[in-house]
N, C-alpha and C positions, 0 to 999 in steps of 0.2 A: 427773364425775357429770353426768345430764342433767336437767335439769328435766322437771318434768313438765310438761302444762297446766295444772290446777290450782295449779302452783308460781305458774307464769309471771303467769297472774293475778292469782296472790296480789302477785305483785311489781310487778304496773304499781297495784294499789288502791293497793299501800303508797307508790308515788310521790303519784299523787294523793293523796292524804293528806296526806303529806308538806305539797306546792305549796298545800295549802287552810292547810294550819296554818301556813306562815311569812304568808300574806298576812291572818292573823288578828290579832284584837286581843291575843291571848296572847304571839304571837311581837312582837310591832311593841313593848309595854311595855319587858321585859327589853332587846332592838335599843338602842330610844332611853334606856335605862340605862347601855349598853354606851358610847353615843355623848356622851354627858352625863360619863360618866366620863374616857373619852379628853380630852373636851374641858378636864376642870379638872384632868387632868394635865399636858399642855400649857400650860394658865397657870400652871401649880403651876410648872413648869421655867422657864419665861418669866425672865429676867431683869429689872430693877426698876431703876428710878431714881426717888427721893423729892429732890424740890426745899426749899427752905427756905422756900418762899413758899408749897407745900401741892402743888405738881401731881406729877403721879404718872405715869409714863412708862416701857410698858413695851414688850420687845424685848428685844435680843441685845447686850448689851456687845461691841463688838470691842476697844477699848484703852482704856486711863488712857494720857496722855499729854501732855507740857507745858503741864501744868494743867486738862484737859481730860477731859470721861470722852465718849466716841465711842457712840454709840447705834443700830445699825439694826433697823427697824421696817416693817414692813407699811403701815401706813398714812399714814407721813411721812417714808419713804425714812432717810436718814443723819441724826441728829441729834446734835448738840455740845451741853453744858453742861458749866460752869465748875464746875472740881471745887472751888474753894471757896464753891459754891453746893447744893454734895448735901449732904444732908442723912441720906438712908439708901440704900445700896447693896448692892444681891442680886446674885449671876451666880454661874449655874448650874453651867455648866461651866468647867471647868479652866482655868485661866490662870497661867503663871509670872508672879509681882510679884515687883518690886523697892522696897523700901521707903526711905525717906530717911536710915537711917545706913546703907544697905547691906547691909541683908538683905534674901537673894531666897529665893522661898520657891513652889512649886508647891500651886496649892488651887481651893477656891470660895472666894467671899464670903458674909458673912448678916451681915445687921445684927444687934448687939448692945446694941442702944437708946441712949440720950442720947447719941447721934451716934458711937457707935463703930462699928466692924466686926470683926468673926472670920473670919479669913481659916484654914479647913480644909484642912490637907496630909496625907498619909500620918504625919508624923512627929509630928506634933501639934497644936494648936491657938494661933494667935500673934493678939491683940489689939491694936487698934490704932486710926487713923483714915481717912477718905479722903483729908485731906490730906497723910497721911505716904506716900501712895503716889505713886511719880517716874513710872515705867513698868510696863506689863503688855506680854507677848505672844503667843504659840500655843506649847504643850510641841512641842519637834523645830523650832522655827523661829530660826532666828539671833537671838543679843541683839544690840536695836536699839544699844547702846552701841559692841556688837563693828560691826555693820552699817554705823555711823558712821564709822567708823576704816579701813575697806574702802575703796579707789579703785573706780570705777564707771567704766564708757565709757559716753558716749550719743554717739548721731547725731544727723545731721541733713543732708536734701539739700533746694535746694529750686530751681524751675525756675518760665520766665515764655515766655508764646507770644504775641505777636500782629504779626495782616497787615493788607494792604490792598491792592486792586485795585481798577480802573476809571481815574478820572483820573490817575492813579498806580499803580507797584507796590512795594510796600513789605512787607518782612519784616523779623521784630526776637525774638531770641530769646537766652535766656540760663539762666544756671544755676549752683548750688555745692553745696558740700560742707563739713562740718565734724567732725570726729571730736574729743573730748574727755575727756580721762581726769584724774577730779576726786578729790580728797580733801577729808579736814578740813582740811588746811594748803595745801593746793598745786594748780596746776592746768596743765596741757599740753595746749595744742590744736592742732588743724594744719585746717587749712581753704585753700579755693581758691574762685575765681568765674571766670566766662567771661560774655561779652555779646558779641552782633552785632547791628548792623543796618542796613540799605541802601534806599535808596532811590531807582528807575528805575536799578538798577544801578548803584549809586554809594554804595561804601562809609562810612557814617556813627559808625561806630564794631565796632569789632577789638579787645577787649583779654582778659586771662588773667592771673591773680598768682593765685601760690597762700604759703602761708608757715607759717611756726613761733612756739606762742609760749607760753612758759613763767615762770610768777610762782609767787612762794614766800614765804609768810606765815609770815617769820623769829619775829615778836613782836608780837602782837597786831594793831594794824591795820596795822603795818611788812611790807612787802613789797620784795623784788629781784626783777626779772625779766631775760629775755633775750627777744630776739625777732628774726627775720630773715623778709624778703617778697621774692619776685622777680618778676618780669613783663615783658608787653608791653604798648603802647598804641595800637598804628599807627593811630588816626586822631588820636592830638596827636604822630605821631611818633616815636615812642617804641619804638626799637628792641628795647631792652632797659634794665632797670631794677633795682634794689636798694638794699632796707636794712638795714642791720643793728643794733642795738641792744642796750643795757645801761644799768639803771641799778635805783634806789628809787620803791617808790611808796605810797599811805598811804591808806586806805581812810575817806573823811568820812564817808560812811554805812555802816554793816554791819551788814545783817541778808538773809542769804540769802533768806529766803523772802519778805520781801516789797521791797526795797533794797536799792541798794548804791550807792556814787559811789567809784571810786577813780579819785585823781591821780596821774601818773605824772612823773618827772622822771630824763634820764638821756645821754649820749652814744651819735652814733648814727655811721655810715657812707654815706654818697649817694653813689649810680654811678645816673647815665643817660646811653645811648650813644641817641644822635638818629640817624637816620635821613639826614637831609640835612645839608652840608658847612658848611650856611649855619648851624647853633646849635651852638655850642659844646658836648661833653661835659661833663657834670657830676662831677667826683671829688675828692670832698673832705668831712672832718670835719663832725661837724653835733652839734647839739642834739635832742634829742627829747622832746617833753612828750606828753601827753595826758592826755583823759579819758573816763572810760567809767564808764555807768551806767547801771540799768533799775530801772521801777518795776512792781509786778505789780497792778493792778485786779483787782474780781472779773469773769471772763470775758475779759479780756485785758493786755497786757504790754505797756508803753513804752523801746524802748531808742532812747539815744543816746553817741554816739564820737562824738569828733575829735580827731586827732593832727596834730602841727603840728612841720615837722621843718628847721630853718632851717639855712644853711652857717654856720662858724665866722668862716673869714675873708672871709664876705661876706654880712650879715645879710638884705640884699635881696632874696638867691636862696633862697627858700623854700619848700614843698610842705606844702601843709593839705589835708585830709581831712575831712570832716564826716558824718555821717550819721546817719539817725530815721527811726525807722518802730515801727508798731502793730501789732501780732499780734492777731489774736485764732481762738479755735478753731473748725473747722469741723464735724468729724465722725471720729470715735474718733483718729488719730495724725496725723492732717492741719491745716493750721492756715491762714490767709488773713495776709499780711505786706504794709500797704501803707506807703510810705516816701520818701522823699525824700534822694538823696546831691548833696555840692556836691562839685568835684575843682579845686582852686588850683592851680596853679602860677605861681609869680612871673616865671620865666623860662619860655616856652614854645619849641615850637620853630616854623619858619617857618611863619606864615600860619595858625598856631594862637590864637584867645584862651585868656586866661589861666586863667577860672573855663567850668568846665561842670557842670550840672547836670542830675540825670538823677532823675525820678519815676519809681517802681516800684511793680507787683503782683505777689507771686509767692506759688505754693502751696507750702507745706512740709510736711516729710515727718519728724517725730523718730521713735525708737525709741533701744532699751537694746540 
């Protein structure tokens, strides 16, 4: 069908028209009704947290969790508070809970006054408290309990550069790796390092060890492990290198996420083959002790090791290890590691001292 003219104009008036009337006081009232509405259905949704001491906090529950109810918010980013300090708790959307004799249960939350809660499922309604809830987490997302029981890998590589030129020329560079496949009981890791460095073209250190090493948390802080390292050192000489190891060890501190101290005590294997005619081979039974430990600050991480690995039938001849160093993060998976290793040897080989120590900065690199 064609328009007419007189259609046509009718249909450009009726636009203007239109464009007069939304920019009127008639269309802009209902608008900001519309807008006023959205807006306190949005806070209607809002999830809630009521404190015992009167404040009111609100945002999006992400978890209940080891005491804890997790908060994110617009205007104060992540927030914690101790679930034996809520007092009333809302959340909107769906969450599996777990409750403290073991009923899990798909729902909302709404407060039910004088500090209870009604947690809403499809299958009915269960009353309760905040403090009987253990865990929550996303319907279709793994239970954190099953999650727990899961072995995980994480990485980690990390590398160190520097030079010098003029009076001197000097280059010095190094690097590792570590892969780790962790449980609730046990843990397996294999790692390696490499370092060089020279100066005026004159070898100041060449070395590589890489190794294996596996602990098993038989009975509470009881532990057996196993562990084997091999290497070079050709600037103490150090043709080749190994050790091997077995024994118990006992965790003084345990607690994952923020501690740990575990001692070790066990029989080990020492083989070093020297380089020159003039230092006896090393091959013979040994002792193996150590300790290992890390503390987590907030925004960075303290660890320190030393193992200490003596001959049987000759207490004298002994190889300690020490080392410490501070982590702390840089920028999303990256992290700054500065530190400090000591490297003993009782018996050196020719024209070697016995203690070296070496200061480090290196960038790290973790992922899953």
């Amino acid at each position: 069908m064609v328009k007419t003219q007189e259609g046509r104009i009718d249909s450009i008036w009726r636009v203007i028209f239109l464009g007069f009337w939304m920019q009127s006081p008639f269309f802009k009232f209902p608008r900001a009704c519309a807008i006023f509405l959205v807006a306190c259905y949005s806070i209607v949704r809002a999830d809630l947290v009521e404190t015992k001491s009167g404040a009111r906090l609100v945002g999006t529950v992400t978890k209940v969790e080891a005491g804890a109810v997790t908060l994110a918010t617009d205007y104060a980013g992540t927030i914690t508070v101790k679930q034996s300090e809520v007092a009333r708790l809302d959340i909107s959307q769906p969450l599996v809970i777990r409750l403290g004799g073991g009923t899990t249960v798909a729902g909302t939350v709404e407060s039910a006054g004088a500090g209870k809660i009604a947690i809403k499922g499809p299958d009915g309604t269960i009353t309760t408290t905040v403090e009987k809830i253990v865990t929550t987490w996303a319907p279709g997302t793994t239970d954190p309990a099953v999650a727990a029981l899961e072995r995980k890998w994480k990485y980690e590589a990390d590398f160190a550069l520097a030079g010098k030129t003029g009076n001197s020329e000097q280059l010095s560079y190094g690097g590792g790796a570590k892969a780790t496949l962790a449980g609730p009981t046990d843990m397996l890791k294999f790692y390696s390092a490499f370092k060089y460095d020279s100066t005026d073209s004159l070898k100041t250190d060449d070395e590589f060890n890489a190794g294996v090493d596996y602990a098993n948390n038989f009975s509470g802080r009881y532990s057996w492990y196993v562990r084997d390292e091999a290497g070079y050192d050709q600037a103490k000489d150090v043709d080749f290198y190994n050790v091997a190891a077995s024994g118990f060890g006992y965790d003084f501190l345990q607690n994952k996420l923020v501690q740990m101290l575990t001692g070790r005590a066990g029989l080990a294997y020492r083989f070093e083959n020297y380089g020159s005619v003039l230092t006896e081979d090393v091959q013979s039974a040994g002792l193996d002790f150590s300790l290992a430990h890390f503390y987590k600050f907030p925004g960075a991480m303290l660890v320190n090791s030393l193992s200490y690995v003596p001959s049987i039938d000759d207490f004298s001849n002994h190889h300690a290890v020490h080392d410490s160093s501070l982590q702390m993060p840089l920028a999303g998976k990256w992290d700054l590691r500065i530190g400090m290793n000591n490297d003993y040897n009782s018996v050196p080989g020719a024209g070697v001292r016995k203690l070296d120590t070496t200061y480090y900065t290196k960038f790290v690199l973790s992922w899953e």
